[in-house]
C-alpha positions as CSV (number, residue, x, y, z in Angstrom):
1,X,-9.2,-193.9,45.6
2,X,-8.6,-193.4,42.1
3,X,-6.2,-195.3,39.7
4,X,-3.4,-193.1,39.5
5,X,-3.8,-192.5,43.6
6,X,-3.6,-196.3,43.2
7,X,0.3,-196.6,41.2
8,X,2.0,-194.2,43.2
9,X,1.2,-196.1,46.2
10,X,2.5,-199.7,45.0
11,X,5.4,-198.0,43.1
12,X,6.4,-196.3,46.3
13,X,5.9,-199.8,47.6
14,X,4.8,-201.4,51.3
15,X,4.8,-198.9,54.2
16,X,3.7,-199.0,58.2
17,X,0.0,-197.9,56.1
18,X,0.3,-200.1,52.9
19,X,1.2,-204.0,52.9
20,X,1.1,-206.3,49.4
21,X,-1.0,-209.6,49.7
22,X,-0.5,-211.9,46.6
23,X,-3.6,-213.4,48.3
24,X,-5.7,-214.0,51.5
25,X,-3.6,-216.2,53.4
26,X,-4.5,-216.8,57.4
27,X,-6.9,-215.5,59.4
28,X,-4.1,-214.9,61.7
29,X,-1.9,-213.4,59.6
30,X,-4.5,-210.6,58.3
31,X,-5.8,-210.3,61.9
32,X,-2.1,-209.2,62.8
33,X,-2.0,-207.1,60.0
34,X,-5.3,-205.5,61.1
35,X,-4.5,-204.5,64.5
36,X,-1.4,-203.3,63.3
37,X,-3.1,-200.9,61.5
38,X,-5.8,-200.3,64.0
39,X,-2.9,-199.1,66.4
40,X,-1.6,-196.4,64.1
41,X,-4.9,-195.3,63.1
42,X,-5.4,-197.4,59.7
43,X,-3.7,-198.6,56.8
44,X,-4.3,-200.2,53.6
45,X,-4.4,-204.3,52.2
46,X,-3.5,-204.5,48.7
47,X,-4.4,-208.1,47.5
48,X,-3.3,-209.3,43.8
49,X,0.1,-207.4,44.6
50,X,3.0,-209.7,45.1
51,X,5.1,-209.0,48.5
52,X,8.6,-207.7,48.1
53,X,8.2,-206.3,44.3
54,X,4.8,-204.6,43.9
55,X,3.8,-206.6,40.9
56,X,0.3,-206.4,39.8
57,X,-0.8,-209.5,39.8
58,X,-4.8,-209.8,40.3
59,X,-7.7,-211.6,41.2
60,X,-10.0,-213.6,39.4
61,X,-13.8,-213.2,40.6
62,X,-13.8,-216.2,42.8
63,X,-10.8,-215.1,44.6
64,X,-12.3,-211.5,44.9
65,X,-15.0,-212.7,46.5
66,X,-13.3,-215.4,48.6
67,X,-10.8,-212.7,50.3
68,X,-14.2,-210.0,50.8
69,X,-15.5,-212.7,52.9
70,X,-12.1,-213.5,55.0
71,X,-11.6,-210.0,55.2
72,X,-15.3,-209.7,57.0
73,X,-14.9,-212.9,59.1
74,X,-11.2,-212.3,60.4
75,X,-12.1,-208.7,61.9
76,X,-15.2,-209.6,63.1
77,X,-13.7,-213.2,65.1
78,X,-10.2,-212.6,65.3
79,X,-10.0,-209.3,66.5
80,X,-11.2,-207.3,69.8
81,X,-12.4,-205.2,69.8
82,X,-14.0,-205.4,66.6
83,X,-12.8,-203.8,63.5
84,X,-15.3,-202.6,60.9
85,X,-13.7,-202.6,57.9
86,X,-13.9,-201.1,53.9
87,X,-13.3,-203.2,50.8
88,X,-13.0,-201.9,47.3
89,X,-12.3,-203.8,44.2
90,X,-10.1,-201.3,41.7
91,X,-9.0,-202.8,38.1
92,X,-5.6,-201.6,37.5
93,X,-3.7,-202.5,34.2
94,X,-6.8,-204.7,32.8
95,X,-6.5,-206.8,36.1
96,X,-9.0,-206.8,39.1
């Protein structure tokens, strides 16, 4: 995805395909989230964007690599069948 492919979709904000994660909260919660998406054939996480507003609010590096492990673990145990799943790490606006 590029960056500009990357603005339009928070400024048209969340969708049935595109949700807003300040942050990795539950395994349960993202696993919801997950086969929510799985049912109508994907959709998109956006962590370091705040719920509700679409703020850009990043990630540091620990936090990028905290929620890249979650991610991994939640649809591999907390889903059936298991989801295989992409991660990419964009900077937008001088924020990860």
């Amino acid at each position: 995805m590029k960056v500009e492919e990357l603005r339009k979709k928070i400024r048209c904000g969340e969708t049935s395909r595109v949700q807003f994660k300040q942050q990795f909260t539950t395994q349960k919660e993202i696993a919801a989230d997950m086969v929510a998406f799985a049912n109508c054939e994907g959709g998109e996480l956006l962590f370091g964007v705040r719920d509700k507003t679409g703020e850009v609010l990043g990630l540091d590096y620990d936090a990028i690599q905290r929620t890249s492990r979650e991610l991994g673990n939640t649809a591999n145990e907390q889903v059936r069948p298991t989801l295989y799943i992409q991660t990419d790490v964009m900077e937008l606006d001088g924020k990860m």
